[in-house]
N, C-alpha and C positions, 0 to 999 in steps of 0.2 A: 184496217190493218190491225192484225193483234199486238197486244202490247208485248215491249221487248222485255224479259227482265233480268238482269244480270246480277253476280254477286256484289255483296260487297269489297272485296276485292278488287273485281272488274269494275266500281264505280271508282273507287280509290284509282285506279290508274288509269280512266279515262281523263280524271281531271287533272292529274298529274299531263300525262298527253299533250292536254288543251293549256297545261303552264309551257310547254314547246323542250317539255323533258324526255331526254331520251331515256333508251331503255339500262342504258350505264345507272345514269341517273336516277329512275325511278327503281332500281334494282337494290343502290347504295338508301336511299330513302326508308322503301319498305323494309329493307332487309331480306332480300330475296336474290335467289341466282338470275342473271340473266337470263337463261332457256326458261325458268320460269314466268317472268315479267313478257317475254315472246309469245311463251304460252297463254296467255292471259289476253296478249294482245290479240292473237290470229281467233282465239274465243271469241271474243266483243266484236270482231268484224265477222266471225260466221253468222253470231246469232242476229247480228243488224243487218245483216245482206251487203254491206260495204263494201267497195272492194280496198278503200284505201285511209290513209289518216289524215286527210285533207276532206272527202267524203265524213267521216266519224266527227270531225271538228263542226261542220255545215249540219248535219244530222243533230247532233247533241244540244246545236244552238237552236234551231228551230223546235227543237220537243222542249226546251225549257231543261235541260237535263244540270244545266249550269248556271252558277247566278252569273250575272253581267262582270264580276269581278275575274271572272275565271278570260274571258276572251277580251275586256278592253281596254285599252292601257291608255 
């Protein structure tokens, strides 16, 4: 499989995601619109083939994408 590679942006708000933040929230965060942070989201699931943020969460944690801090409470 090639590797995925996304911005940093799209890294910043996958881990945001994976803290179980919405997109209000990671919009108020970054500082960014809404349609933006959406935009950003439906990017990160094209270019990983995912269909979903349940899928993105399972994905992210098996590639190592995030430290253990990010998913375990």
């Amino acid at each position: 499989m090639k590797p995925i590679k996304l911005t940093l942006r799209e890294t910043e708000i996958v881990k945001l995601i994976m803290q179980e933040k919405t997109s209000v929230e990671i919009s108020d965060t970054l500082r960014l619109s809404i349609r933006t942070v959406d935009t950003h989201r439906k990017n990160i699931l094209r270019k990983t083939g995912i269909k979903n943020l349940v899928g993105l969460t399972k994905y992210a944690i098996q590639n190592g994408w995030l430290p253990d801090f990010y998913y375990k409470k």
